[in-house]
C-alpha positions in Angstrom: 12.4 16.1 -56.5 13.1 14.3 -53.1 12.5 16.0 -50.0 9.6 18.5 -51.7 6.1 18.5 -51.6 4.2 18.7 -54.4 4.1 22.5 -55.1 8.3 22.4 -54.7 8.6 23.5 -51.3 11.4 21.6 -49.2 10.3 19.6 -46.2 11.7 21.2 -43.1 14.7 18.5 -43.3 15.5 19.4 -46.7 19.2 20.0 -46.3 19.5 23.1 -48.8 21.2 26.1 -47.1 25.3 26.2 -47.3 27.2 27.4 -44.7 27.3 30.9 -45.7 23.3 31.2 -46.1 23.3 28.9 -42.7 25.7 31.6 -40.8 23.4 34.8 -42.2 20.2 33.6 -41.6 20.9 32.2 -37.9 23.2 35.4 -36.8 26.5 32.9 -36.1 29.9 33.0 -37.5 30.3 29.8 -39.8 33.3 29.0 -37.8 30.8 28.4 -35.1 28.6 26.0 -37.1 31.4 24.3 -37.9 32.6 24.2 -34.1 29.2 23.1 -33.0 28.9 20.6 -35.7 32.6 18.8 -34.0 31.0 19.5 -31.0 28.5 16.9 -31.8 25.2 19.5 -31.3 24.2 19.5 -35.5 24.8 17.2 -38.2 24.1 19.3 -41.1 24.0 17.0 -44.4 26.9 16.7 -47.1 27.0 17.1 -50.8 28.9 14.7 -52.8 31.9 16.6 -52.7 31.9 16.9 -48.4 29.9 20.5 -48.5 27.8 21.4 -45.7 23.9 22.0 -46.0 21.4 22.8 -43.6 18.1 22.4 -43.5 15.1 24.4 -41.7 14.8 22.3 -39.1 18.7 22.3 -38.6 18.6 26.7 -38.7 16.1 26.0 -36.3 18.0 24.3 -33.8 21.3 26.6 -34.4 18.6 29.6 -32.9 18.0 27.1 -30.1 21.4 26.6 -29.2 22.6 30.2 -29.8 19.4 31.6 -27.5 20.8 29.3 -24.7 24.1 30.3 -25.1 23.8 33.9 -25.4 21.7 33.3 -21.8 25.1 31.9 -20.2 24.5 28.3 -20.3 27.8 26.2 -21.3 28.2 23.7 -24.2 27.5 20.8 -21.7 24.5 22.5 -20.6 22.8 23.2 -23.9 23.7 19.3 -24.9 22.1 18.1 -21.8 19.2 20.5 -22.7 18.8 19.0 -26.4 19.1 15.6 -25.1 16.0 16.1 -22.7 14.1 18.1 -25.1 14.8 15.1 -27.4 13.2 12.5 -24.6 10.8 14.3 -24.0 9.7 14.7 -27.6 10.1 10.4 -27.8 8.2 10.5 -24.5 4.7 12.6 -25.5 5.2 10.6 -29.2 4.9 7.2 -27.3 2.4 8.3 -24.6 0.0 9.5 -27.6 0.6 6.0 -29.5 -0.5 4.4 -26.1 -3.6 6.3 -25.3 -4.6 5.6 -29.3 -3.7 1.8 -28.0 -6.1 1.9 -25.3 -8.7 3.7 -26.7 -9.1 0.9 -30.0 -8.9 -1.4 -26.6 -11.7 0.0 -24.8 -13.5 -0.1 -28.4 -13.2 -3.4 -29.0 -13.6 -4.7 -26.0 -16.9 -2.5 -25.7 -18.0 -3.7 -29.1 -17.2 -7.4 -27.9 -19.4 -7.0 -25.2 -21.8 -5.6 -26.7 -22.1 -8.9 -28.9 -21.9 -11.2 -26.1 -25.3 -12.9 -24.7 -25.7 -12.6 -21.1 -25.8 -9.6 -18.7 -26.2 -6.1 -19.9 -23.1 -4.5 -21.3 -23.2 -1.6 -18.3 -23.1 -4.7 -15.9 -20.4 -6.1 -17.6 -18.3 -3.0 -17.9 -18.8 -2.0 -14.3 -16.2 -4.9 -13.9 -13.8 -3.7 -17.1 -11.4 -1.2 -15.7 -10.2 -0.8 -18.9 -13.4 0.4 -19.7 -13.7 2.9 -17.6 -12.9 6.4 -18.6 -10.0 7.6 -15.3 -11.3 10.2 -13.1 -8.8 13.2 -13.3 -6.0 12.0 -11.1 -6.4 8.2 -11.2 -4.2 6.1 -13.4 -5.5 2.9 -15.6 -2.7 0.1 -16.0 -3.0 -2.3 -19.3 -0.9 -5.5 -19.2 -0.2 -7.1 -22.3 1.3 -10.8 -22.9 4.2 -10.8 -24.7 4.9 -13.4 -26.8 8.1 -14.9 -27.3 
């Protein structure tokens, strides 16, 4: 079945709670899943026939939104608050896909030099910042050619 792994347990996106189950198991009122869902803070999936389900993930972020709520923060807030978490979740997924980047960079330029005649491949690194692991505090910038 879609959306299970293989021992039948749904992904944490599986969209199998109704409202009621949704309401119970998060502490709300459905009617404030369904105001937070016009609201634009969940998008819980749909049957066929229009019914709400939620997932684990979605319970999740019903907690999230109910913790910063119950702490006094308005509707605007906790949207502004999902929004950053939500950058910053893009942000740390596209910083690790960078440093992966550079480090098959450094490798293959090491391994390149390493092949090449000439000089020893310290020498030739010693000029390389890109080779170079940073110091704590120091930055390394990588310019790439985009072709068009």
């Amino acid at each position: 079945m879609a959306g299970q792994d293989p021992f039948g347990v749904p992904s944490p996106d599986a969209a199998v709670f109704v409202i009621s189950v949704a309401a119970e198991l998060t502490g709300l009122h459905p009617q404030t899943l369904r105001a937070y869902e016009r609201m634009g803070l969940i998008r819980p999936g749909r049957t066929g026939g229009g019914g709400r389900r939620y997932s684990h993930r979605d319970l999740e972020l019903l907690r999230q939104i109910a913790d910063l709520t119950s702490s006094g923060i308005g509707i605007e807030g906790v949207r502004r608050i999902l929004e950053m978490d939500n950058q910053i979740t893009a942000l740390q997924a596209r910083n690790a896909e960078l440093a992966a980047e550079l480090d098959a960079t450094r490798e293959a330029l090491s391994r390149a030099l390493a092949d090449r005649p000439g000089p020893t491949p310290v020498a030739r690194e010693s000029r390389l910042p890109v080779l170079r692991q940073p110091e704590p505090g120091q930055s390394v910038v990588v310019w790439r050619r985009h072709l068009r």
